[in-house]
C-alpha positions as CSV (number, residue, x, y, z in Angstrom):
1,X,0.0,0.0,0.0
2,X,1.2,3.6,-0.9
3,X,2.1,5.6,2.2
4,X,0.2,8.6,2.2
5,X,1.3,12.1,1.5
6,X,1.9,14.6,4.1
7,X,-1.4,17.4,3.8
8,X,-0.8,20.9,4.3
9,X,-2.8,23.5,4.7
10,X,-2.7,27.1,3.3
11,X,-5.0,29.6,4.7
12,X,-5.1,32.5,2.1
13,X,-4.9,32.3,-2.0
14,X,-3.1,35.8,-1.9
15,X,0.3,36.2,-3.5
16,X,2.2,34.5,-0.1
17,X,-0.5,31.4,-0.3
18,X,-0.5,30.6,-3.5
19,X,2.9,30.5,-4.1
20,X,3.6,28.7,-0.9
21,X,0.9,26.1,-2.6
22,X,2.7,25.6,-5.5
23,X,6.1,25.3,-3.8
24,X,5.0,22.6,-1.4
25,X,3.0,20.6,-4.2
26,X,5.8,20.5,-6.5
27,X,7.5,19.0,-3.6
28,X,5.4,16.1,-2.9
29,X,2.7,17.3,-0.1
30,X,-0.5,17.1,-1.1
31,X,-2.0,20.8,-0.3
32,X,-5.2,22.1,0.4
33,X,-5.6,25.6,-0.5
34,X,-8.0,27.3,1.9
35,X,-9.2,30.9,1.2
36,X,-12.1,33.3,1.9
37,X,-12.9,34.3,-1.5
38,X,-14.5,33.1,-4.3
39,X,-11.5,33.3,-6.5
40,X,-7.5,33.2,-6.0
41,X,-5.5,35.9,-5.8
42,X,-6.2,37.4,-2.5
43,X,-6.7,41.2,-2.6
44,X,-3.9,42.2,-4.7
45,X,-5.1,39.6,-7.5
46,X,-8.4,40.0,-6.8
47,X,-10.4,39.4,-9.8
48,X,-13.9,40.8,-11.4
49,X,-16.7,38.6,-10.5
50,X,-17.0,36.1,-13.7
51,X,-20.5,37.0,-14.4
52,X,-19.6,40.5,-14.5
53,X,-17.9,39.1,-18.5
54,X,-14.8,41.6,-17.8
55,X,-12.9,42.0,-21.0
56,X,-9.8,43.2,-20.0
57,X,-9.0,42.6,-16.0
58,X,-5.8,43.3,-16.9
59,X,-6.2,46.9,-17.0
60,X,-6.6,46.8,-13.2
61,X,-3.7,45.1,-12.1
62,X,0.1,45.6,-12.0
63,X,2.4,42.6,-12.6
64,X,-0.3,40.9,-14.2
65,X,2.2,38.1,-16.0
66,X,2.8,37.2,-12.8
67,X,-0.5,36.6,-12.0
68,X,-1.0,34.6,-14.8
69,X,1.8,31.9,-14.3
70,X,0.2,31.6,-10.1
71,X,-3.0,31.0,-11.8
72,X,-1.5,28.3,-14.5
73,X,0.3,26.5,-11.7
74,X,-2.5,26.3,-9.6
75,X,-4.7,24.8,-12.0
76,X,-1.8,22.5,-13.2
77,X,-1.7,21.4,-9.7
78,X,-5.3,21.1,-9.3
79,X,-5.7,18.9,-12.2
80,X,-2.8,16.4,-11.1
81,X,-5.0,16.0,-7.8
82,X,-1.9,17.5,-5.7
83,X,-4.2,21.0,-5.1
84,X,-7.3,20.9,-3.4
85,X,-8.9,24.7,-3.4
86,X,-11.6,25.3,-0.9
87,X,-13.0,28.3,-2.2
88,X,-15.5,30.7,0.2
89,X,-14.4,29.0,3.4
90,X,-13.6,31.4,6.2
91,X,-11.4,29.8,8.6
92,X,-12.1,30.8,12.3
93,X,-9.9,28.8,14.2
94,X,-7.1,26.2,13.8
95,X,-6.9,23.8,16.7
96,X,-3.5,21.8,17.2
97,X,-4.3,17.9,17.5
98,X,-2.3,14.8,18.7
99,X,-1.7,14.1,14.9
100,X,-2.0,17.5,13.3
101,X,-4.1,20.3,12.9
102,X,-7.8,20.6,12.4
103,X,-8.5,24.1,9.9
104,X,-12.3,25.0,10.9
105,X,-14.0,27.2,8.4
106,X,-17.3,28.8,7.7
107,X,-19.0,27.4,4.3
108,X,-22.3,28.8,2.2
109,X,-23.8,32.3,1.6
110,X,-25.1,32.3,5.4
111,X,-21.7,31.0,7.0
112,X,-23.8,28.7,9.5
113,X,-22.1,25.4,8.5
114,X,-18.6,24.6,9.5
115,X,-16.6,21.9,8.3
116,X,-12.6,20.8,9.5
117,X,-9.8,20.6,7.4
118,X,-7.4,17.5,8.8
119,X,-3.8,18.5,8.2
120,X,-0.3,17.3,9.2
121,X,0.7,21.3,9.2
122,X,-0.4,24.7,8.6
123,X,1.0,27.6,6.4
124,X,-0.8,30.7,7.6
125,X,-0.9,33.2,4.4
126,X,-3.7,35.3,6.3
127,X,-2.5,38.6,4.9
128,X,-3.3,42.4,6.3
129,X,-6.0,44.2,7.4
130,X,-6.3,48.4,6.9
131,X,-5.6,50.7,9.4
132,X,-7.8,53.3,9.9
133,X,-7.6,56.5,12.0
134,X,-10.7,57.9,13.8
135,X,-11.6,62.0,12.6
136,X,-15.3,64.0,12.6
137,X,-17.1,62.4,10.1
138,X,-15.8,59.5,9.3
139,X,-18.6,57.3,9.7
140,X,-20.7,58.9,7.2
141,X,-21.9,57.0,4.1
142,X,-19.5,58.0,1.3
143,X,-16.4,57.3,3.6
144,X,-14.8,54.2,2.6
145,X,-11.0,52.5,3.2
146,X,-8.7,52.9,0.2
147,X,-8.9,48.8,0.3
148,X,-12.4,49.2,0.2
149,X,-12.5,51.3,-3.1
150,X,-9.9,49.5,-4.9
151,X,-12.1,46.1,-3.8
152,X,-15.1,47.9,-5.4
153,X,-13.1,48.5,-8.8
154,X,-11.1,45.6,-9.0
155,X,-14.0,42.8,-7.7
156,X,-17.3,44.5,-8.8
157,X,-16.1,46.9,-11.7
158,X,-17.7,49.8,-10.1
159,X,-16.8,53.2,-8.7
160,X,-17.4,54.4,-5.5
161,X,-18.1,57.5,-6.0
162,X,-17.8,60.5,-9.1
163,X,-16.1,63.1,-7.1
164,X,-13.5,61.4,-4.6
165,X,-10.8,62.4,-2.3
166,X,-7.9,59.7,-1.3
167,X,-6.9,60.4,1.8
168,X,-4.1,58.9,4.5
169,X,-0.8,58.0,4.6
170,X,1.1,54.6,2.9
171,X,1.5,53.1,-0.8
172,X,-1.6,52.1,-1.5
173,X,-3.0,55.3,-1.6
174,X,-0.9,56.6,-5.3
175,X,-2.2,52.9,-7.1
176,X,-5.5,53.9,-5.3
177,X,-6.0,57.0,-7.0
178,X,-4.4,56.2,-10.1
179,X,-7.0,53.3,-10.8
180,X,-10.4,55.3,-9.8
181,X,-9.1,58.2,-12.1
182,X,-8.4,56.0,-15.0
183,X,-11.8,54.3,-14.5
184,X,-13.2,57.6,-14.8
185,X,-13.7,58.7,-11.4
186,X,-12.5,62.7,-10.8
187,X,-10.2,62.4,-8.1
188,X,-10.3,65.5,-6.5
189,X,-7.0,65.7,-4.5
190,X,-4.9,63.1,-3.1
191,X,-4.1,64.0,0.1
192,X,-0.7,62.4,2.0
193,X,-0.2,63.0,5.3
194,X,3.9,62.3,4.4
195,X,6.6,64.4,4.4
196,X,8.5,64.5,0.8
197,X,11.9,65.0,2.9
198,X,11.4,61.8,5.0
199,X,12.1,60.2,1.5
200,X,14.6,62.4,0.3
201,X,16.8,61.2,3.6
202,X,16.0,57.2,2.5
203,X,16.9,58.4,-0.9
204,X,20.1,55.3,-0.9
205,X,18.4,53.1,0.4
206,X,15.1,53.7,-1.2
207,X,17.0,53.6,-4.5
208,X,17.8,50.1,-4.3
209,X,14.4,49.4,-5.7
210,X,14.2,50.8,-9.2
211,X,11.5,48.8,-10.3
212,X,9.1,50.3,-7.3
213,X,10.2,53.6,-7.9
214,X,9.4,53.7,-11.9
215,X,6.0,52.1,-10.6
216,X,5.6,55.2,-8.7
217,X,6.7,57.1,-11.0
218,X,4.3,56.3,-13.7
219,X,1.4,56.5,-11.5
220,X,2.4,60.2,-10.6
221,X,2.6,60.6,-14.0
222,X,-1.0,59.6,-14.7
223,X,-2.0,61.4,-12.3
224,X,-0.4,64.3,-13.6
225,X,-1.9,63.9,-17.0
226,X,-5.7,63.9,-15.0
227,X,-4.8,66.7,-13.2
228,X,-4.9,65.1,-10.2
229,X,-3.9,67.7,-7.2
230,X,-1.1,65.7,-4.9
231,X,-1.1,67.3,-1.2
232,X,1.7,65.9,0.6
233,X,2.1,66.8,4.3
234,X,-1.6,67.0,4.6
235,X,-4.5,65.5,6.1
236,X,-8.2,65.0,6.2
237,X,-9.7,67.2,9.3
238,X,-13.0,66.4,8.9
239,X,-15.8,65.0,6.8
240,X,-18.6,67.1,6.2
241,X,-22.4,65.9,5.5
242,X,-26.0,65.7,6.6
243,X,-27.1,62.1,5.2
244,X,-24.4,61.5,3.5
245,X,-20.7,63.1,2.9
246,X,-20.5,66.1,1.0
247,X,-17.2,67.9,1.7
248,X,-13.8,67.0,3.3
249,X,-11.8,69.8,5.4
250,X,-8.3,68.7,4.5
251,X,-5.2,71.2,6.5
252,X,-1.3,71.3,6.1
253,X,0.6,69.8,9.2
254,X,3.6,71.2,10.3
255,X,6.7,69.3,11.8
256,X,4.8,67.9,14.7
257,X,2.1,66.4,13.1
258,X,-0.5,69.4,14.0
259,X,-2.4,71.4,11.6
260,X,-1.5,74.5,11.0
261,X,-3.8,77.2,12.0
262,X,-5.5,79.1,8.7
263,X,-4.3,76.2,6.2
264,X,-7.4,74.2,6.0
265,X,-9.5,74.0,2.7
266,X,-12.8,72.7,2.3
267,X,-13.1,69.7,-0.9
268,X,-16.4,69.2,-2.2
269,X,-16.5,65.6,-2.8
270,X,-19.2,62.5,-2.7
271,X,-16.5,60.1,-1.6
272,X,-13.4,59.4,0.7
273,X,-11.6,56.8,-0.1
274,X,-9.0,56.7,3.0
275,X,-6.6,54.8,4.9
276,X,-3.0,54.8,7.0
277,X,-1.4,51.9,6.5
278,X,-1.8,48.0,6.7
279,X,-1.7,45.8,10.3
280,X,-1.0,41.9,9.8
281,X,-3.8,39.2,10.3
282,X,-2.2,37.5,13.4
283,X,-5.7,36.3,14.8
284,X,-4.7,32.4,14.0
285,X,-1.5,32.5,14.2
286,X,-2.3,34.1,18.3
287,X,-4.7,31.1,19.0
288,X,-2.1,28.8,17.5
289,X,0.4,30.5,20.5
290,X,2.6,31.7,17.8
291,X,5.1,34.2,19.3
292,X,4.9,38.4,17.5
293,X,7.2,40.7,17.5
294,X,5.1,43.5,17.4
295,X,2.4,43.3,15.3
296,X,4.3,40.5,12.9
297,X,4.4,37.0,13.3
298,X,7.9,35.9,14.2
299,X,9.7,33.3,11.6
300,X,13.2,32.0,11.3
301,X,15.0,31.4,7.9
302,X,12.5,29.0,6.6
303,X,9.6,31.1,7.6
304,X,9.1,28.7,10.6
305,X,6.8,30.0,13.7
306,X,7.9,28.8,16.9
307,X,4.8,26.5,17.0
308,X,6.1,23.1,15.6
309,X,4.3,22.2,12.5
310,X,3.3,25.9,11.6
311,X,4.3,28.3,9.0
312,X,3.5,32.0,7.9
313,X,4.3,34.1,5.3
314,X,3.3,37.3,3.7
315,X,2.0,40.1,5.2
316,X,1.2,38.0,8.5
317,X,5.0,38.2,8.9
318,X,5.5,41.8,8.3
319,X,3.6,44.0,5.8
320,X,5.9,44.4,2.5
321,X,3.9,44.2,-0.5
322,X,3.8,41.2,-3.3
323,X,7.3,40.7,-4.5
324,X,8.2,39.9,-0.7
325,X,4.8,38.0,-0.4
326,X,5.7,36.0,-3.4
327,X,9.5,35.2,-2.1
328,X,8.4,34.4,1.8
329,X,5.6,31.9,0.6
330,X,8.2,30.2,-2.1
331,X,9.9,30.0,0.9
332,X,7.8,28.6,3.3
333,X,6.2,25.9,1.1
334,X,9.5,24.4,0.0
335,X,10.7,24.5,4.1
336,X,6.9,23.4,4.8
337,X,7.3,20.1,1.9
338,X,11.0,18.7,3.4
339,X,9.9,19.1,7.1
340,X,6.8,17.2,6.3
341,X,8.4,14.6,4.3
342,X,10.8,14.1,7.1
343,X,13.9,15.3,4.6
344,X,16.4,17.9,5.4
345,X,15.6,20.9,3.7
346,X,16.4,21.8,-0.4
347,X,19.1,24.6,-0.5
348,X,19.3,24.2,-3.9
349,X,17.8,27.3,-5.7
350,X,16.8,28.6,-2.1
351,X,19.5,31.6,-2.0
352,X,17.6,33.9,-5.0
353,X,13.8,34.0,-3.0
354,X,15.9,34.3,0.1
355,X,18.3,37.5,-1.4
356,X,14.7,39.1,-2.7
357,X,13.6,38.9,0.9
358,X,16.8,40.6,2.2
359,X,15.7,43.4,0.1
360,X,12.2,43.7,0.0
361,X,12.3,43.5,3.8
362,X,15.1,46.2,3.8
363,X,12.9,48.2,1.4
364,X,9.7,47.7,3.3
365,X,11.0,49.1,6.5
366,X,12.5,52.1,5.1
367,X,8.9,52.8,3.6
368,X,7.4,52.4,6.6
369,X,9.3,55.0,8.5
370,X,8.6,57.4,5.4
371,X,4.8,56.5,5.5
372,X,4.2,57.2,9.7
373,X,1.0,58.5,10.1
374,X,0.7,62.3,11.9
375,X,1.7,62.1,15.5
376,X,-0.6,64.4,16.8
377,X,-3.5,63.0,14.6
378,X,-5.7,62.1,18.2
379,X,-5.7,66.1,18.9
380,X,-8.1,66.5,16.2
381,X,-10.6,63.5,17.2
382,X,-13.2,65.5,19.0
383,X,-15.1,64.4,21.9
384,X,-18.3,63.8,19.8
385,X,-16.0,61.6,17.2
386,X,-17.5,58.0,17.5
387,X,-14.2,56.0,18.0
388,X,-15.9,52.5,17.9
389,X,-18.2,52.2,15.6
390,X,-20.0,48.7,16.2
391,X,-20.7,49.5,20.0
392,X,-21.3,53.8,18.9
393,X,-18.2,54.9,22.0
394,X,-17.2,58.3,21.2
395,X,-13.9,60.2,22.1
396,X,-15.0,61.7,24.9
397,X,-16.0,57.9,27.1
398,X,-12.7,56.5,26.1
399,X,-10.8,60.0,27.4
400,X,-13.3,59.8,30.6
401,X,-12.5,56.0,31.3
402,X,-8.9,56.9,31.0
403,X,-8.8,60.7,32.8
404,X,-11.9,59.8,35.4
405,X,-12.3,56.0,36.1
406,X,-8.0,55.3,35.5
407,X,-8.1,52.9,32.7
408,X,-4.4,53.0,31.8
409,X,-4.8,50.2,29.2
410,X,-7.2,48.7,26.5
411,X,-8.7,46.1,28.4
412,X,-9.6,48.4,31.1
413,X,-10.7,51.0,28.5
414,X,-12.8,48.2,26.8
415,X,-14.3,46.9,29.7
416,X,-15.4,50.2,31.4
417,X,-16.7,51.5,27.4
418,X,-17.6,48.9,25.6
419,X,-14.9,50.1,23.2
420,X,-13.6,46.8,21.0
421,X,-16.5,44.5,22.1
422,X,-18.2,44.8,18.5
423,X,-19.0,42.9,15.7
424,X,-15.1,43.3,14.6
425,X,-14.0,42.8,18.0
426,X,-11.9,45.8,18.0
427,X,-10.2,44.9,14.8
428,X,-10.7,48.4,13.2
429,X,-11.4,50.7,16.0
430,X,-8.4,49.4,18.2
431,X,-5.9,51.9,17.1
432,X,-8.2,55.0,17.3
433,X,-9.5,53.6,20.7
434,X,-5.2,53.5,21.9
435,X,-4.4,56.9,20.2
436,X,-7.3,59.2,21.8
437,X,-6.6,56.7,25.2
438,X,-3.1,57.1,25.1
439,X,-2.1,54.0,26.4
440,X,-0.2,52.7,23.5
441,X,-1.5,50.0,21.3
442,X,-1.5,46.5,23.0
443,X,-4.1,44.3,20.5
444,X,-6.0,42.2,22.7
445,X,-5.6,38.2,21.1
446,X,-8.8,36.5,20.2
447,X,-9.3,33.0,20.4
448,X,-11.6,33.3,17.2
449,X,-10.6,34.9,14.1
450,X,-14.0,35.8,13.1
451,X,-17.4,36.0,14.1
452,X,-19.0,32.6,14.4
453,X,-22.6,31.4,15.5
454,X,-23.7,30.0,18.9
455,X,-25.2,27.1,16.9
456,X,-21.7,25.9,15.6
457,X,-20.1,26.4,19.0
458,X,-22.6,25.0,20.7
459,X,-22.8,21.5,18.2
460,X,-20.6,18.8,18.6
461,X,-17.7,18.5,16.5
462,X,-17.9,18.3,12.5
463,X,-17.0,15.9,10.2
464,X,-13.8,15.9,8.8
465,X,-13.1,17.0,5.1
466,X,-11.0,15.1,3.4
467,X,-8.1,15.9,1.2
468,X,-10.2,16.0,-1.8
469,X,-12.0,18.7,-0.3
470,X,-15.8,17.6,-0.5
471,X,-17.4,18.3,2.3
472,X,-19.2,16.2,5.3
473,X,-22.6,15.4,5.6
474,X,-25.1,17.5,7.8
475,X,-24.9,16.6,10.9
């Protein structure tokens, strides 16, 4: 009888997953490919819906030859039986077993049925989440995330708005604004809270990556062509609206991170698309007992976590874009195939994806420090600003739990407001609950990684999927 192959699993069809899928199939280990979405590709690759008959998707992306030879593999892989995708499954926990792992995950439109995914490891791929600072008016309809906008265009082929201001601070923003105006959307003003001289003093080390910078070049240069205004060293103030947003107050910030008095300007606009920044998906890899550092999950050489058995790559492991996405999860599934298959690991063509990781982690944190949001941002957050916006706490309870009641952290903060105990969890409003608190940004872990019903905590345990990926009976 054939001894059976080794199954991993990879949470996330991004650019880290799926080439950490094709890695570790071309290696032997049979792979199942979990992800959220309907199609691969995670949210850089994300793809028009296929009844939407798109006739050029390629207009939307950058790198798209790239794209294309994940998307050959995978279905090379798929058809040789070493792939299993599971398609709209949204893992919510991953349990460690006495022989493996068990992947739970949400299945159907209604996400009440869960099924388990037996493994004999895990590759967590889970990617990032945007960061998004708290200001009056920012929960009006007609304020969206960057992400959110760029979803919108990308997955539906639709705009968010006519008139739109993108807002923030980070390197989504320029692709951002560059696809909405070429989709035909007037882009009103991109507005960057960063300092042009922060890059000027990374300028050698910046410059190591020419291929980013002509990529940034050219969509400064479209931009330019629309006519786009480019705002650096600003920021949004305030939305402005009755039922739904109308204006934007954007200002100039001086040194410190303040506005300066008599520079603000008033943007008519019917959309802001805004963000500052992307925070890693840790929420498995914390109920796994995977050590961070900081906000990333720590790795070693072979993208190894320090639980046995488990790997991560991508922007789980530090947020740096695809090209380091794409190097981490080669990475990780040829570490993840030999350490299955009981072999010492293949050094053989392991030093190239390993030098582009060198850099692209070099690069990454020198844009990082360029792209720092405003340091006095929370001064502007007034006490009527809702802060949390599943559980409605403003500004002004989180500033009286912490100058009042003594909260000196976010547990105490959430406990005595109700601040993070939401639908989300705190997953958005946590960094605008620890600016305006002041007690530094501590996430809280969470045993679940998304909201799940009663019903399928309460029920016994489900069937097992197997490798093949069909899924149990009811019951």
């Amino acid at each position: 009888m054939a001894e059976r192959a080794a199954v991993l699993a990879v949470i996330g069809a991004g650019p880290a997953g799926l080439a950490a899928a094709l890695a570790a199939a071309a290696r032997g280990v049979q792979v199942v490919l979990v992800d959220s979405a309907a199609e691969a590709g995670g949210q850089y690759y994300r793809q028009p819906a296929r009844a939407l008959g798109a006739r050029r998707p390629q207009a939307l992306h950058h790198q798209w030859r790239t794209w294309e030879r994940l998307r050959e593999g995978l279905a090379a892989h798929i058809a040789a039986g070493r792939v299993t995708h599971l398609s709209d499954h949204h893992v919510w926990c991953v349990e460690r077993r006495s022989a493996g792992f068990e992947v739970h995950a949400l299945v159907g439109a209604r996400q009440d049925e869960s099924v388990a995914v037996h493994a004999d490891g895990v590759l967590l791929a889970t990617g990032a989440y945007e960061k998004v600072l708290p200001f009056p008016g920012w929960t009006l309809p007609g304020v969206v995330t960057a992400g959110g906008a760029q979803a919108m265009l990308k997955g539906g082929l639709v705009l968010p708005g006519r008139a739109v201001v993108v807002a923030g601070t980070g390197p989504l923003l320029l692709p951002v604004a560059t696809g909405l105006a070429t989709a035909g959307a007037r882009v009103v003003g991109l507005v960057e809270s960063a300092d042009p001289r922060d890059f000027a003093r990374r300028a050698r080390a910046l410059g190591g990556q020419a291929a980013k910078l002509v990529e940034a070049a050219g969509h400064a240069v479209r931009l330019a062509s629309r006519r786009v205004p480019v705002m650096t060293r600003h920021a949004v103030l305030e939305a402005h609206g009755r039922d739904r947003l109308e204006a934007v107050t954007v200002a100039r910030l001086d040194s410190a991170g303040r506005a300066l008095p008599g520079s603000g300007r008033r943007l008519p606009c019917d959309t802001l698309a805004v963000g500052h920044g992307l925070l890693p998906h840790t929420d498995l890899a914390e109920g796994l007992g995977c050590r961070l550092e900081g906000p990333n999950v720590h790795v070693d050489d072979e993208q190894r976590t320090d639980v046995p058995g488990v790997w991560a790559a991508g922007e789980a492991t530090g947020v740096g874009g695809a090209a380091l996405s794409l190097a981490e999860g080669h990475l990780a599934g040829r570490s993840a195939a030999a350490r299955l298959r009981g072999a010492a690991p293949d050094l053989r063509g392991r030093a190239a994806p390993a030098r582009v990781r060198a850099r692209q982690r070099s690069f990454a944190a020198e844009l990082e420090g360029a792209y720092a949001a405003p340091v006095r941002w929370e001064e502007s957050v007034t006490d009527a600003t809702v802060v949390c916006r599943c559980e409605e706490v403003t500004a002004g309870a989180v500033r009286e739990a912490v100058g009042s009641l003594g909260a000196g952290d976010l547990r105490t903060v959430k406990l005595l407001t109700r601040a993070g105990m939401g639908w989300c969890q705190g997953r958005m409003c946590e960094p605008g609950v620890a600016g305006v608190a002041g007690c530094g940004l501590t996430p809280a872990r969470r045993s679940l990684a998304r909201p799940v019903p009663l019903g399928i905590l309460a029920a016994p345990p489900p069937g097992t999927a197997p490798p093949d990926g069909t899924a149990p009976p009811p019951g």
